[in-house]
Every structure is written in structure tokens, then in C-alpha cells.
C-alpha positions in Angstrom: 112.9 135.0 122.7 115.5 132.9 124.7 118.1 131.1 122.6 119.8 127.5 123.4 122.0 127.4 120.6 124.0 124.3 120.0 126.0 122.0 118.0 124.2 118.2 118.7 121.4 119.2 121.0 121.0 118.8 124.4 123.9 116.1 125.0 124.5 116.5 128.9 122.8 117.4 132.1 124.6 121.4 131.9 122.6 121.6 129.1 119.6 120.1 130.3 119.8 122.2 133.4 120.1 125.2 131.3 117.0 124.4 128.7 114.8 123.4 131.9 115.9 126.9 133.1 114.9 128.6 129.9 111.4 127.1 129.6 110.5 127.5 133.2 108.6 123.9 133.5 110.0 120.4 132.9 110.1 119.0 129.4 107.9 116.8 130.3 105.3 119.7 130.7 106.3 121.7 127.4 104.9 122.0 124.0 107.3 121.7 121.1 107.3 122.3 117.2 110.2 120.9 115.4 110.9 123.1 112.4 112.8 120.5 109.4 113.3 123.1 107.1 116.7 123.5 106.9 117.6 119.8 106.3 116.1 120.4 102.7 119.2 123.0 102.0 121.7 120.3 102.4 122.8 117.6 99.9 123.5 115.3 103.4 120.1 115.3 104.2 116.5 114.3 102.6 113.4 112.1 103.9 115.0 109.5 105.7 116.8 112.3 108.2 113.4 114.1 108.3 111.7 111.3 109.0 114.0 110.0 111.7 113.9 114.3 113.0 110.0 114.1 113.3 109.6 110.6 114.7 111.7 111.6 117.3 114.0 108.1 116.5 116.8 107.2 118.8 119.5 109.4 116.9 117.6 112.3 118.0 117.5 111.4 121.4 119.0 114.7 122.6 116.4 117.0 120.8 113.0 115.6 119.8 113.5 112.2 121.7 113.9 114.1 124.9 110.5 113.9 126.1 108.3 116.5 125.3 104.8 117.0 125.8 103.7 117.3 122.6 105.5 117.2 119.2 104.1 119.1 116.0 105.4 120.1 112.8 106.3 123.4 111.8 107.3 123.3 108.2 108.4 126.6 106.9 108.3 126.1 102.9 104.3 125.5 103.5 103.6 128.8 105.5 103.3 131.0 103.0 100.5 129.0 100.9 98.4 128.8 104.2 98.1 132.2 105.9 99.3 133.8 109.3 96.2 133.7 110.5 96.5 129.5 110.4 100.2 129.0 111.3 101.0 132.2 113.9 98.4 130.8 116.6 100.3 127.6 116.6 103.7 129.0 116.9 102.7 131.6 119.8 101.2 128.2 121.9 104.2 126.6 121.6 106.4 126.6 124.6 109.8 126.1 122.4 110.7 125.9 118.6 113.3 122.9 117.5 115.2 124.0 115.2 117.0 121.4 113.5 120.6 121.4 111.1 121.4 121.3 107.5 121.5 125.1 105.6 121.7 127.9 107.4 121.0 129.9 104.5 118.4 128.0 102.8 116.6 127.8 106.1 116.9 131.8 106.6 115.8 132.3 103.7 112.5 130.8 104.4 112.4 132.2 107.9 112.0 135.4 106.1 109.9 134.4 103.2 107.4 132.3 105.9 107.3 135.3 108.0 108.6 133.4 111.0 111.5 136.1 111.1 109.3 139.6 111.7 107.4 137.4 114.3 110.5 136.3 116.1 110.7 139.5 118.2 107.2 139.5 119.6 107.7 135.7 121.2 109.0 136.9 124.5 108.9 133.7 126.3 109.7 131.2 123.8 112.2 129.1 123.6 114.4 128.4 121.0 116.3 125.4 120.7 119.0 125.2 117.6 120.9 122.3 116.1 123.9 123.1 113.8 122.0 125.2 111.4 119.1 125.5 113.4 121.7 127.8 115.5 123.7 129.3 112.5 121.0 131.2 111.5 120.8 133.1 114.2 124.0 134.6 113.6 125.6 137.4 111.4 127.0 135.4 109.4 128.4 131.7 108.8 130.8 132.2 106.6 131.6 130.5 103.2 132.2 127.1 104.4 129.2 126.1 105.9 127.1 127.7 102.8 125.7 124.3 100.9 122.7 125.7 99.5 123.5 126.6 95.2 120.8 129.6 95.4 122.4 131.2 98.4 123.5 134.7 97.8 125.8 134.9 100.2 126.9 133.3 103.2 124.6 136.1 106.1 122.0 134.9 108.1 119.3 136.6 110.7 122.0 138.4 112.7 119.9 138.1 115.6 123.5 137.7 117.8 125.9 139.5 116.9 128.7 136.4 117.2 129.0 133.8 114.5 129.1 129.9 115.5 131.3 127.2 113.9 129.7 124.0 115.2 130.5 120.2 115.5 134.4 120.3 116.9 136.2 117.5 116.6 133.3 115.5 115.8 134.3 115.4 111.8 138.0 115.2 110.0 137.3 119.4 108.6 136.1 120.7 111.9 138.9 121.4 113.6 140.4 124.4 115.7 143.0 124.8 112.9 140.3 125.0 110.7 137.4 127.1 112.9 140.6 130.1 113.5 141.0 130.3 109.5 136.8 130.2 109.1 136.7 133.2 111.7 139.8 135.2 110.6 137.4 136.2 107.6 133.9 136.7 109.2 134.4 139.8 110.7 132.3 139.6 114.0 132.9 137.2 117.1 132.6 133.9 116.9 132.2 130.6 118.8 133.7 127.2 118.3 131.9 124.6 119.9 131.4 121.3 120.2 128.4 118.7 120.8 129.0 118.9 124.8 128.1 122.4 124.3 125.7 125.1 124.0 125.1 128.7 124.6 122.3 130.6 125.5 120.9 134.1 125.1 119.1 135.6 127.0 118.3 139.4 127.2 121.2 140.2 125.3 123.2 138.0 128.4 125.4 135.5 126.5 126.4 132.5 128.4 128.2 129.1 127.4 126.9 126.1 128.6 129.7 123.1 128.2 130.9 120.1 129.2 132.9 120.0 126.4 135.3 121.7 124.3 134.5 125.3 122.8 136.5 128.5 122.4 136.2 132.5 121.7 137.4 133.6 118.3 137.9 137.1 117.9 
């Protein structure tokens, strides 16, 4: 799988460039599904932000208002009640997952309990595009501050890169680099600050940051 991980989507043309890179074709050419699942984790978010996600609205201009081919659902909470044999075929057609923000642990949690997890390594050429949490739970870990989500054991996540990522820079009052230095002195692992002029991607185990923004290396 080859990873666009990011804080606000795909916000400049260095991104752009990069995500036309990773899917091979033009956007215009590629088949999405936009995975909502995580938005359910967060007290921030609820119908009105999933409905404004899937109908591609003007506030998600950078992710599902970009253009695509064709737009589906993938909603993770209903995969187990349907059956692989229904919901895998879909995923493997799709030329790139959008993975949209909210709990990074709520949404791993049904990345596992869906099965979408133990498929992830068999979807060579697929894209994945993460906002926020759609990127956080990729990592090792996101540490306490991002956890949302009251059933949440702890604060780990897919560890699928070994780096943590503390998203949204700047863009709120709490996120700031005082405040990303103390949030990665604890995690353990490397981490990324970043904010929504920037992505990185990962590719083969190659790990590249994408900006034209602000983003640093902690640890």
C-alpha cells in the first residue's frame, strides 16, 4: 500500500503532484471510497460533518471535492454484519481509500474488528489517502492527547510506520510546537509535526515529506 498521510488533505500542488505520483493516473481517472468511520469517535463530529465528507461539499474540497472518478462509501462499523466476500471485492477495485479525521482509536479499532487491517498488506497498489486521524492510525501510537474516544484502551494505533504524527500546526490555539515537543517527549518512537500545507508519503518503507508548509522531526 502507498500512504499520503496528512493533516487537511491535499491543500497545494506539492501534494497534488505527489498523490498523482502515487496513483499512477490523474484523479480524474481514479476510483475512490471515502471511509467516515472515524468521525463517529469524536465528540466534534456527527451527521452534518459526514454528510458534508460524503457529498464531497466545498469544505472538503482538498479530499473528496478533488475530482475523482467515482466516489463510494466504505463504512467500517457495517463490515462485519455483511461478509468479506461482499465488501473485500469493492475495496481491492478501488484505486485509493479516503480516509477521513476524528478518532484515531475508535477508527483502529474498527479497522481491525472490520477486517480492513489483515487485508491492508495484500493491497499493493492502493493508495491511501489520510486526514488527521485517517493518518494517525497508521502510526504507533498517538499519544494521550489526541485520544477522544471513552472506550479506548489506550492511546496505540496500527503501527504500520514506525513514526507518530501530531497534525494540524498552527491551525488551532493547542497545536503548537511548544505543545507537539511535550506530546512527543512521551511517545517513545519518532514523530512528525505537520501542518495542513503538508503531507508525507510512504512508500516501500521510503519516507518522504511533502510541504509547502510548516512541519518538523521530533525525536
Amino acid at each position: 500500500m502507498k500512504l499520503l498521510l496528512t493533516s487537511g488533505g491535499v491543500t497545494n500542488p506539492r501534494i497534488r503532484s505527489a498523490l498523482d505520483d502515487l496513483l499512477g493516473k490523474p484523479v480524474a481517472e481514479s476510483h475512490a471510497l471515502v471511509v467516515p468511520t472515524a468521525q463517529w469517535g469524536h465528540p466534534m463530529c456527527g451527521p452534518g460533518s459526514v454528510r458534508g465528507l460524503v457529498a464531497a461539499e466545498p469544505t472538503f474540497r482538498h479530499f473528496t471535492g478533488l475530482g475523482w472518478a467515482s466516489l463510494g462509501v466504505l463504512e467500517l462499523t457495517a463490515l462485519p454484519t455483511i461478509g468479506a466476500d461482499r465488501w473485500v471485492p469493492w475495496v481491492r477495485e478501488a484505486d485509493v481509500l479516503l480516509v477521513d479525521g476524528g478518532d484515531a482509536t475508535y477508527l483502529c479499532h474498527w479497522m481491525r474488528a472490520s477486517g480492513l487491517a489483515d487485508l491492508l498488506p495484500s493491497l499493493h497498489d492502493t493508495v491511501w489517502v489520510g486526514v488527521s486521524a485517517g493518518s494517525m492510525v497508521m502510526t504507533p501510537r498517538i499519544g494521550e492527547l489526541f485520544v477522544e474516544w471513552p472506550s479506548a484502551v489506550d492511546d496505540r494505533t496500527l503501527g504500520v510506520v514506525d513514526f507518530s504524527i501530531f497534525p494540524h500546526l498552527d491551525a488551532f490555539p493547542t497545536n503548537t510546537m511548544a505543545e507537539a515537543e511535550r506530546w512527543a517527549a512521551d511517545l517513545g518512537n519518532p514523530a512528525y509535526a505537520i501542518d495542513e500545507q503538508t503531507a508525507i508519503t510512504v512508500v516501500d518503507g521510503t519516507v518522504e515529506v511533502v510541504s509547502e508548509g510548516r512541519w518538523t522531526r521530533l525525536g
